[in-house]
FIGU-150169 format. One record per residue (C-alpha): residue in one letter; x, y, z. Coordinates in pm, whole numbers, plus 50000, padded with zeros to 5 digits. Layout:
! FIGU-150169
 code     X     Y     Z
    A     X     Y     Z
...
***
This chain:
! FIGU-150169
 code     X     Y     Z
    X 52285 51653 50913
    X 52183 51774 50547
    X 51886 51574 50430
    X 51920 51299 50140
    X 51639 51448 49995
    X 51497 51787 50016
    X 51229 52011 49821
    X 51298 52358 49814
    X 50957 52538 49736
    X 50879 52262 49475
    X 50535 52282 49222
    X 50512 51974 49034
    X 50256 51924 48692
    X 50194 51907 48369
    X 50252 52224 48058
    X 50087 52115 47739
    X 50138 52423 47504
    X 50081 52702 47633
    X 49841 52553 47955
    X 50028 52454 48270
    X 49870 52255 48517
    X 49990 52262 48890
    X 49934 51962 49091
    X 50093 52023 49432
    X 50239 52398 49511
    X 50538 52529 49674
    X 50645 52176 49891
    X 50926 52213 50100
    X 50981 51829 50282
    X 51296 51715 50390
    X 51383 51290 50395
    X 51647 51127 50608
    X 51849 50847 50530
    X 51686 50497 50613
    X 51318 50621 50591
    X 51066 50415 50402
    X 50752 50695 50272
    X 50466 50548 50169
    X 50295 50858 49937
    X 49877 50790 49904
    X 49609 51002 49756
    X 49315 50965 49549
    X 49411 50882 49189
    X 49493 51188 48990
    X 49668 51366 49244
    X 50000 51410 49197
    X 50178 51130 49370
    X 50344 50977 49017
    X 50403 51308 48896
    X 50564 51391 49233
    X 50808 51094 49246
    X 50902 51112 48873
    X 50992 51502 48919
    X 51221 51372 49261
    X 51390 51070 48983
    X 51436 51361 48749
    X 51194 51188 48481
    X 51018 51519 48496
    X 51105 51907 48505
    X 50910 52096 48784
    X 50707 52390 48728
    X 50912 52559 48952
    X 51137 52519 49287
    X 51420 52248 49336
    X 51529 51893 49444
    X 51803 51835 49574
    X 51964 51512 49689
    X 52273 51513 49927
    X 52224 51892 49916
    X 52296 51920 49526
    X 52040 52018 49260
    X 51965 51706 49069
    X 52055 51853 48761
    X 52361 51932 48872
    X 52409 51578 48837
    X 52561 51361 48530
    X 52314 51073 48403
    X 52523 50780 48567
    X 52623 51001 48860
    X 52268 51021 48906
    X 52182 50648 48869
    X 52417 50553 49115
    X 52243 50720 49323
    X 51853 50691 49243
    X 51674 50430 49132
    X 51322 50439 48990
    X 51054 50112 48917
    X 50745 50215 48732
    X 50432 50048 48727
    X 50497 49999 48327
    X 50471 49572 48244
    X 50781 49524 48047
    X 50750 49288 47762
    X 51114 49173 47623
    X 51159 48864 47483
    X 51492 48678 47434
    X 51579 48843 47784
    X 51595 48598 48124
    X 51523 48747 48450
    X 51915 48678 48572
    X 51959 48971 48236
    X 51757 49186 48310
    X 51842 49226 48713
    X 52174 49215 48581
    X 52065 49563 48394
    X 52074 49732 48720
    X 52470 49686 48719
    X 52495 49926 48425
    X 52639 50226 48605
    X 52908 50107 48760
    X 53006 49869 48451
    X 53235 49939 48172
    X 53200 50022 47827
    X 53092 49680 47688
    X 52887 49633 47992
    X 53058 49344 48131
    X 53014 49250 48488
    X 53296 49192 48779
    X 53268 48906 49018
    X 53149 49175 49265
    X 52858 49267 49038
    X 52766 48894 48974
    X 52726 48894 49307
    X 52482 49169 49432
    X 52288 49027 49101
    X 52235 48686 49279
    X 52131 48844 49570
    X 51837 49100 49449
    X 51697 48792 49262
    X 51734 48560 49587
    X 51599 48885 49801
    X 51261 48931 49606
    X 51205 48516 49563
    X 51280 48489 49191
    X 51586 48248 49217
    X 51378 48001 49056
    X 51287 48168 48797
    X 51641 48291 48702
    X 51725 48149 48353
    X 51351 48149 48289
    X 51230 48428 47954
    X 51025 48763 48105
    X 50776 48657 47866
    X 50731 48358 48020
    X 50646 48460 48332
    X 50326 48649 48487
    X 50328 49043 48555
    X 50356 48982 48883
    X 50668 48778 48880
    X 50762 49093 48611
    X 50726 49337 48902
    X 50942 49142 49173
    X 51203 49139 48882
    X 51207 49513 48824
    X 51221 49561 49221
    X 51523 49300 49164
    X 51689 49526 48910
    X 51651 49830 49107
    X 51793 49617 49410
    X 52078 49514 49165
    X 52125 49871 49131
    X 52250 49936 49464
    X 52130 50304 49499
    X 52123 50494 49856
    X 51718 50626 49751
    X 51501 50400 49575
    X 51170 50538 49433
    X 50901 50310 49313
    X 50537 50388 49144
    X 50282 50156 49270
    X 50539 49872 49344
    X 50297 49622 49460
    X 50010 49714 49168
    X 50014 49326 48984
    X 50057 49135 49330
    X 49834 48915 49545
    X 49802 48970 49904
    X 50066 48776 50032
    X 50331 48922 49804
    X 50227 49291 49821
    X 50317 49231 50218
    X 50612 49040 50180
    X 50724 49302 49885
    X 50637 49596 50127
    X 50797 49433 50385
    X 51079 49392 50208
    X 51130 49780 50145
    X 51086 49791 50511
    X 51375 49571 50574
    X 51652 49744 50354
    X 51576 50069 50520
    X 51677 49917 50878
    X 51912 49707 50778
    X 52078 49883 50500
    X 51962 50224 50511
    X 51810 50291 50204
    X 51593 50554 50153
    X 51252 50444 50003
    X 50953 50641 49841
    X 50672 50414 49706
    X 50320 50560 49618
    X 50080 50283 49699
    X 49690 50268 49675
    X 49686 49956 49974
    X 49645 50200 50254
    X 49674 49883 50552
    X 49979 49823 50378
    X 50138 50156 50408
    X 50026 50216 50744
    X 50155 49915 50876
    X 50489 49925 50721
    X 50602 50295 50678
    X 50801 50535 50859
    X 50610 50832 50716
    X 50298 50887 50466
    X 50254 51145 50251
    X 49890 51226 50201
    X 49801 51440 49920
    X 49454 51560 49861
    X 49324 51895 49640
    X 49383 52102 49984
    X 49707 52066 50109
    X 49970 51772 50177
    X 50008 51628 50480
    X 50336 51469 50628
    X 50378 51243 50917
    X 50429 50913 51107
    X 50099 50697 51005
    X 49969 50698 51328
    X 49995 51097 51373
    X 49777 51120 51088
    X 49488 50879 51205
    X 49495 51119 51533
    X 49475 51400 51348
    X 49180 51280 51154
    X 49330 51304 50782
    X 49284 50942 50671
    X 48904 50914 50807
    X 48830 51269 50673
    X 49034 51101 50314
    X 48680 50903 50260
    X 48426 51156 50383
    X 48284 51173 50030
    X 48271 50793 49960
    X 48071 50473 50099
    X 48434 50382 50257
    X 48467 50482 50668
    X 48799 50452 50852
    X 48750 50342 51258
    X 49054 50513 51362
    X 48989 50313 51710
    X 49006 50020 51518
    X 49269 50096 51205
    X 49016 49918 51017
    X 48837 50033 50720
    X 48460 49939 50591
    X 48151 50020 50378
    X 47910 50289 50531
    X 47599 50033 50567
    X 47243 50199 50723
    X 47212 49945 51025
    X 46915 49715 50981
    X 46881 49602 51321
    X 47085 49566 51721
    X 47205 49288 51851
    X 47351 49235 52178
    X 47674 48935 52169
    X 47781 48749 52412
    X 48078 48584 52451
    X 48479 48637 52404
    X 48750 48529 52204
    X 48877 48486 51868
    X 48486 48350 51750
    X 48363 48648 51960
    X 48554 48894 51743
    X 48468 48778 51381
    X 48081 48729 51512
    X 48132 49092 51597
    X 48252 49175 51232
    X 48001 48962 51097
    X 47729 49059 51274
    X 47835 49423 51097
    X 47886 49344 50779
    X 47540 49191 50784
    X 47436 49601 50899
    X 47375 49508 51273
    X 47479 49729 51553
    X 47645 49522 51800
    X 47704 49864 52040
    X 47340 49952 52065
    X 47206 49914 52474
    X 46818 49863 52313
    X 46846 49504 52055
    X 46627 49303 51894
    X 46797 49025 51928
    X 47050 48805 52161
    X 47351 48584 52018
    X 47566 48376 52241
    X 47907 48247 52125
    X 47941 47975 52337
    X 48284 47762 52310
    X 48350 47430 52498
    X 48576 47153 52431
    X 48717 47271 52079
    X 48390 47314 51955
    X 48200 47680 51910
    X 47814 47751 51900
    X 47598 48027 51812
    X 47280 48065 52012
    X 47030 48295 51892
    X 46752 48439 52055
    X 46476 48607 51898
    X 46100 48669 52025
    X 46175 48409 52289
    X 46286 48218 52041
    X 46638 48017 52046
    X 46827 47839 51752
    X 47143 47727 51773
    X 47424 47695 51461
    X 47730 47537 51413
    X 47908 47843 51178
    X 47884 48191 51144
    X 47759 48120 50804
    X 47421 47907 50896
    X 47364 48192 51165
    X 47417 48475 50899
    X 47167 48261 50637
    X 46901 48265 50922
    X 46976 48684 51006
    X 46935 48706 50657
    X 46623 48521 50644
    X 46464 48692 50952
    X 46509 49028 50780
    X 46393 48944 50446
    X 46123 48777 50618
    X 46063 49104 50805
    X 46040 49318 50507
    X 45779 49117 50327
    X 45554 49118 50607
    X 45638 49519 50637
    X 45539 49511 50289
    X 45230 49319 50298
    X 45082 49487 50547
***
């Protein structure tokens, strides 16, 4: 089966005169229909450049794309946006223009020469606007409304557009946590269930990894392509932070700040309260994994209720929260240092 997308020994960049600068060299990657590709990287790395040379909103340095097995420029300009979309992470500011407008934008390809939309088209308009939650907001100005609710509207448009490969640039950049999942998920969906191809860059790394098919990791070395969970085994997202303060636990697939432990404890206990004690406990810089401690904490829960009993230099104290037992950890420690101090 020929690949919707394909690279043929593709270098991507920048020329500025007579200096060329080469971001990634000689790619070839091949995409199959219905795969959602999350592309990560640190910033400045190529992954906009990348997907704007695959939209054709950039000439590469050298090597080819071709979708369907045809060079993209082999393409006519609404041949081509019929089949490729492209959402930027640029805030548009129009006024005079509703949201139902400027989905409706999306339609332009397939409409005539005064731009005038079928029954058909009116349709798939309604339905990008109801699939990213904006129905509300459909007669409502886009300069009325806040960047995020700008963002689901381009995603709309593109929807509207009603391309086989969609490509977006940091689609989720002006959302809050709820809606970068739900928009995320959403990509996710209309690769299963419609078998669209997706390629999104993203800088929410749980987020790709949770929802993507493949990831595209780009660093200054090499690129690296595979299912999320192939690349945590092979090391490449926890060696992605070796230079920073962040640390990957690719037992865990969680992420978290490099902190010098500043004492052991050994917990007690199980469940749900067990667990975020446990993550307290080390965000607080205490090694809960250590077989010599300094101190004891049981999570004890009984009839709906849940206490924390700490024991320290035969010592016990008992809390009703995880934060009155973190103010007294806190306490004991800063405590600790004075005397260390003073004496």
């Amino acid at each position: 089966m020929t690949p919707i997308i394909q690279t043929h020994q593709l270098s991507v960049g920048y020329k500025s005169g007579s200096q060329t600068r080469t971001i990634i060299t000689s790619l070839d990657i091949a995409v199959s229909r219905g795969e959602l590709i999350g592309i990560i990287g640190q910033n400045g790395i190529g992954k906009s450049t990348l997907l704007r040379t695959i939209a054709r909103l950039q000439e590469p340095l050298n090597g080819k794309v071709t979708i369907y097995g045809q060079t993209i420029d082999s393409f006519s300009r609404n041949e081509f946006a019929q089949k490729v979309s492209f959402v930027s992470t640029e805030i548009v500011k129009l006024n005079h223009c509703t949201v139902r407008q400027l989905v409706s934008f999306g339609r332009s390809p397939y409409t005539n020469w005064f731009g005038q939309l079928s029954s058909n088209d009116e349709a798939l308009v309604s339905e990008a606007i109801e699939m990213v939650g904006l129905t509300s907001l459909a007669g409502r100005y886009i300069n009325e409304i806040s960047d995020g609710e700008r963002q689901r509207v381009m995603i709309a448009r593109t929807l509207a557009q009603d391309t086989d490969i969609i490509i977006l640039d940091e689609p989720t950049a002006f959302l809050d946590m709820p809606n970068k999942y739900e928009v995320i998920h959403l990509l996710s969906e209309l690769t299963r269930k419609k078998k669209k191809t997706i390629l999104f860059t993203s800088h929410d790394l749980n987020i790709a990894m949770r929802e993507a098919d493949r990831l595209w990791l780009i660093t200054p070395e090499k690129f690296l392509d595979g299912a999320p969970e192939d690349l945590v085994l092979q090391h490449a997202i926890s060696n992605l932070f070796d230079e920073t303060r962040l640390k990957f636990d690719s037992r865990k697939g969680e992420f978290s700040i490099r902190r010098k432990p500043i004492g052991s404890c050994n917990l007690i206990g199980k469940g749900t309260a067990h667990i975020w004690t446990k993550k307290a406990l080390e965000r607080l810089g205490y090694d809960t994994e250590n077989e010599t401690y300094s101190i004891e904490i049981t999570v004890e829960e009984k009839a709906g209720t849940t206490r924390w009993h700490l024991i320290h230099e035969d010592n016990t104290q008992t809390f009703n929260s995880i934060y009155a037992l973190a103010g007294c950890l806190k306490e004991m420690f800063t405590d600790r240092n004075t005397n260390s101090a003073l004496g």
